[in-house]
N, C-alpha and C positions, 0 to 999 in steps of 0.2 A: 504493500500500500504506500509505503515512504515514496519509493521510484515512483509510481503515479504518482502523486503531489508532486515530486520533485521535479519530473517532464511537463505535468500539464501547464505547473506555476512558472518553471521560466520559457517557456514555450511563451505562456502571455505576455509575461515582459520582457523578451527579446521582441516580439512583434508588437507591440507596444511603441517601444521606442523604439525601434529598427525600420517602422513601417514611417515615424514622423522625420526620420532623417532620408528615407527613400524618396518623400513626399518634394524633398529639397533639391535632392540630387536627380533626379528626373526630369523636375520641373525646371533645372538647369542645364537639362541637357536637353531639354525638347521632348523629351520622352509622352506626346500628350496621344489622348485617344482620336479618332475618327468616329464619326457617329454615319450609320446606317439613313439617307435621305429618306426612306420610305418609313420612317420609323414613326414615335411620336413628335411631334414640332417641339415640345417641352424640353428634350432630349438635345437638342440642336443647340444648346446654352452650355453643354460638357463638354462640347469639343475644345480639345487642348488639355483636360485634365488627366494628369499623368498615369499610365495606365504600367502594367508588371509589375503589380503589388502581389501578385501570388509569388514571387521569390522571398519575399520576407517572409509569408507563410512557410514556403518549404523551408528554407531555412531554420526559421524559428522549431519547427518541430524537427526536423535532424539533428538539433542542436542537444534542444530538451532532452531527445530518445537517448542521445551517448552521454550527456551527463549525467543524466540519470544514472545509467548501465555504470558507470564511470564512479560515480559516488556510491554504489550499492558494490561494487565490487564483481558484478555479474556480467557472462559473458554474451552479445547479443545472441538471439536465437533463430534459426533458421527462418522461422514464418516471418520475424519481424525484417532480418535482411531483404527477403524477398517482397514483402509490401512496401519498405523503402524505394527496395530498386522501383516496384509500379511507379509510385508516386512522387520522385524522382524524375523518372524516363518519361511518361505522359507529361511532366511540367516543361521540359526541355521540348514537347514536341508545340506545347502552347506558347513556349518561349519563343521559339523561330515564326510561328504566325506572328506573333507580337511585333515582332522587331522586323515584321517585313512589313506589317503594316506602319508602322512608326517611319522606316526607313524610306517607303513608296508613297507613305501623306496618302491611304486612304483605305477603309472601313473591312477592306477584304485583304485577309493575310495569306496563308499556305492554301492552295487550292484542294478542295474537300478530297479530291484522290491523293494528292500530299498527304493531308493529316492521317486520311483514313490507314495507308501505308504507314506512318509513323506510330499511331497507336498502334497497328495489326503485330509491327516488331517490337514493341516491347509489350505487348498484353500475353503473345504468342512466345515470348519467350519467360516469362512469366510462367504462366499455364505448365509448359512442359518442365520449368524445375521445381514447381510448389506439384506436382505430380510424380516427381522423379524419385527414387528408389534411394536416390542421395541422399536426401538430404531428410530421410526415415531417424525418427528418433531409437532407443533402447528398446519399445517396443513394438517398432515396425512403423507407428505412425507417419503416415506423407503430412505434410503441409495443408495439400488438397487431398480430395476427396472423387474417387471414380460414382460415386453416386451424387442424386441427385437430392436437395437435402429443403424442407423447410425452416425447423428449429434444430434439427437435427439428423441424417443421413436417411432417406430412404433406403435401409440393408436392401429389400428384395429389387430396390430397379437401380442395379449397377451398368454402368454403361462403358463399351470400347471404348478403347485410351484415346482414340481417336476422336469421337464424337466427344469426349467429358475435356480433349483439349479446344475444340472449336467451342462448345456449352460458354466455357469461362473466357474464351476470347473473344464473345456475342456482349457479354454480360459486363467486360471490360469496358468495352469501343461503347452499348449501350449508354452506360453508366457516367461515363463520362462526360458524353456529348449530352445525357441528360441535365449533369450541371451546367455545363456551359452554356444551354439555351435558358435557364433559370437564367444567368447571370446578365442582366437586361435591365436592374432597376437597383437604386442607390440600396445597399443593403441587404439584398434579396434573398443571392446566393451564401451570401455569407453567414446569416440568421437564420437560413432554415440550416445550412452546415453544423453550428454549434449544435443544435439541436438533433441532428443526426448521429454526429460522432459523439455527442454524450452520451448517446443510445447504447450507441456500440461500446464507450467505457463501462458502461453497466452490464451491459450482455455479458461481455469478457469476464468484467470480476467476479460476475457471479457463476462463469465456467468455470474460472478458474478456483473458485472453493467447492466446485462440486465434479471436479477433473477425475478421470477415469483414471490417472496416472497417479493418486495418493492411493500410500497401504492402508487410510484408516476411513476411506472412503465406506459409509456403513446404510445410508439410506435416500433415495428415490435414482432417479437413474441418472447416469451421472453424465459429463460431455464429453466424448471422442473428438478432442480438440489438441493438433498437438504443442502449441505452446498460448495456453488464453492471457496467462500475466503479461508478458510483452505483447502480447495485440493490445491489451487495454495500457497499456504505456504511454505506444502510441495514436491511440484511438484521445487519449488526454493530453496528448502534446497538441494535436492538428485543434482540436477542440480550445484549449488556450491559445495556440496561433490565430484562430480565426474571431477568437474574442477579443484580442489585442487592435486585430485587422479592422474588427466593427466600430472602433472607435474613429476611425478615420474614413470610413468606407459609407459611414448610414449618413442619412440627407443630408444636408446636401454633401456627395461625397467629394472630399478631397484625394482622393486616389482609387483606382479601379482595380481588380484583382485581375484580370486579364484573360486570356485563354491559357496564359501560365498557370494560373492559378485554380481556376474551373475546370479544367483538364484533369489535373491533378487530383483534385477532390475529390469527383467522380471517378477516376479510377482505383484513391484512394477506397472507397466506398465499396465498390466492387472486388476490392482484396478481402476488406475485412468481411464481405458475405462469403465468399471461396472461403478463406481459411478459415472463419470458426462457424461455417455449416449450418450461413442461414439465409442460403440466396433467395429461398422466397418471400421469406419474413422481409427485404428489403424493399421490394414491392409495397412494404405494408409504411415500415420506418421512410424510407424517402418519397410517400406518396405524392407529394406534392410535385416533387421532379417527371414522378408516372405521367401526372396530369399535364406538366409541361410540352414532354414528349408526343402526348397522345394528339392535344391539341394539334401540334405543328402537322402530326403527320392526318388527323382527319381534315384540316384546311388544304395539303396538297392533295389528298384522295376528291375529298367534292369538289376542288378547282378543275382537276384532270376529269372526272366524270362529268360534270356540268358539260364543261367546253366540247366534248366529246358528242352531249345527247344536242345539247342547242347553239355550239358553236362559238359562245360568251361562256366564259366561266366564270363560275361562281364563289362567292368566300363564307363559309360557315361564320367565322368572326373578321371585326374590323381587320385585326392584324394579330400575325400569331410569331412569336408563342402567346400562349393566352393572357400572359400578365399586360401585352404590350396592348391587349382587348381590353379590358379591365382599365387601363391609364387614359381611355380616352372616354370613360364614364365618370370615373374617380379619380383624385389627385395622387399621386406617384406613390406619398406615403401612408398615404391609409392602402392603397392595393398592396404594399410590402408588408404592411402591419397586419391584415386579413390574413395573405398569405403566409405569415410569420404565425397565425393561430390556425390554420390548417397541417401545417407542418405541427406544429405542439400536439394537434389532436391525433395525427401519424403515428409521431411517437408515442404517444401515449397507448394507441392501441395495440400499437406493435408489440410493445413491453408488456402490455395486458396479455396480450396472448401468448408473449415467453412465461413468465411468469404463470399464467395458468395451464400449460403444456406439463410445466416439472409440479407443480400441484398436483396433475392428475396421473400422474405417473410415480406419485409416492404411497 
């Protein structure tokens, strides 16, 4: 528990005050954003505001995670390496959009077959060593999991190593771009973040007191998770990063987290459903990201069917992702603040339903 505290708290203030010296050194370097013309008109007032604020977040929690490990004496653990390297590798791949956008002055960075190539190599390299034989603890445990899992593994539907490495490399590239279409309004992405990876600090610790790996492990069923203390380490470092971030980030915001940093997150997210075996619990915990995604993609289905049957096509909402619908009804920050208690109501239920899963199985 120490190492938590100890990751999650300077995790926040490293990005804290790491994120108000970025704010300086950006804005001295030109570092500003490009805003999207077809977007909201309200939007058109942030251009220029310095945007690759998600490296102070990764940082901030790399930082946390090893001094943590650093001050407890303990050595990192295979799942936690391997959900660095995700969330890491997807930041670097939101880094190069950033900086091409920054560098070209305008709204579009790496071209969606670029990204999608750059998340495919690190999700897909991911996938095959949180699966690999390697990196098996004492008692065999992978990282991942050849089954499919809600709170915990479906034993009977294991699936070819082949199909269980694309499953998590679906769920990567998903997950991802699910944050990064969140990430559209001062605070958005960032606030419903904390509240997801708190989720996931809670999940952890309470695997990791009911781990399948203690000798005195004596009642209800316990978790097949192979290392839960370092996922919730850094499931409390990203979570103080991103609370540090919100300080500079909510209305009106003084720096943007970027597709450095929404990249990240979400791939972030998609590690800690793979390794502690609760990929469809995150359906439930990041609903709000579900709602995101679904939106964008039922606005391009009825535009392309519309057009199709009468020639004009048609838009389900003013403009999608759905929040950017919502900003043309409601002011910026009641749609984040709404959205900000849809996400709380996610978690909440998410955690209802871990919570009453090992109830019902004691």
């Amino acid at each position: 528990m120490r190492a938590i505290l100890m990751g999650g708290g300077l995790a926040l203030l490293i990005s804290l005050l790491g994120t108000r010296v970025a704010i300086r050194r950006f804005t001295e370097w030109g570092y500003g954003q490009e805003i999207r013309d077809d977007g909201p008109t309200s939007h058109h007032t942030k251009r220029g505001t310095p945007t690759m604020g998600g490296v102070v977040i990764i940082g901030a929690t790399v930082v946390g995670y090893f001094v943590a490990k650093l001050v407890t004496r303990d050595l990192p653990s295979a799942s936690a390496l391997l959900l660095l390297f995700l969330f890491v590798g997807t930041g670097l791949v939101g880094f190069l959009d950033d900086f091409i956008k920054i560098y070209k002055q305008r709204s579009l960075g790496l071209r969606s077959k670029a990204k999608i190539v750059g998340q495919t190599i690190v999700g897909l390299t991911f996938a095959v060593l949180a699966l690999s034989p390697w990196f098996a603890d004492d008692r065999g445990q992978r990282p991942a999991s050849f089954s499919l899992s809600f709170i915990r593994d479906f034993d009977s539907f294991v699936l070819p190593a082949v199909v269980a490495v694309v499953l998590i490399l679906l769920i990567v590239i998903a997950t991802s771009n699910a944050v990064n279409l969140t990430d559209g309004a001062d605070g958005l992405a960032t606030g419903a973040s904390v509240m997801v990876f708190g989720a996931y600090t809670l999940v952890n610790i309470w695997q990791n007191n009911q781990w399948c790996g203690q000798d005195d492990i004596a009642y209800g069923k316990c978790y097949e998770v192979r290392d839960p203390l370092d996922l919730a380490i850094i499931a409390a470092a990203i979570t103080g990063a991103c609370f540090g971030f919100l300080w500079w980030n909510a209305s009106p915001a003084q720096i943007f987290m970027g597709d450095t940093g929404s990249l990240a997150l979400g791939a972030a997210l998609a590690g800690f459903a793979v390794l502690s075996r609760t990929e469809l619990l995150l359906i439930v915990l990041g609903g709000v990201f579900v709602m995101e995604t679904v939106s964008v993609m039922l606005q391009v289905t009825w535009f392309k069917a519309t057009r199709r049957i009468t020639g004009t096509g048609k838009r389900l909402f003013r403009i999608a992702p759905i929040h950017h619908h919502f900003e043309m009804v409601w002011d910026e920050i009641t749609v984040v603040i709404r959205f900000w208690i849809i996400t709380g109501l996610c978690v909440a239920g998410g955690l209802g339903i871990f919570y009453a899963e090992w109830v019902a199985g004691t």
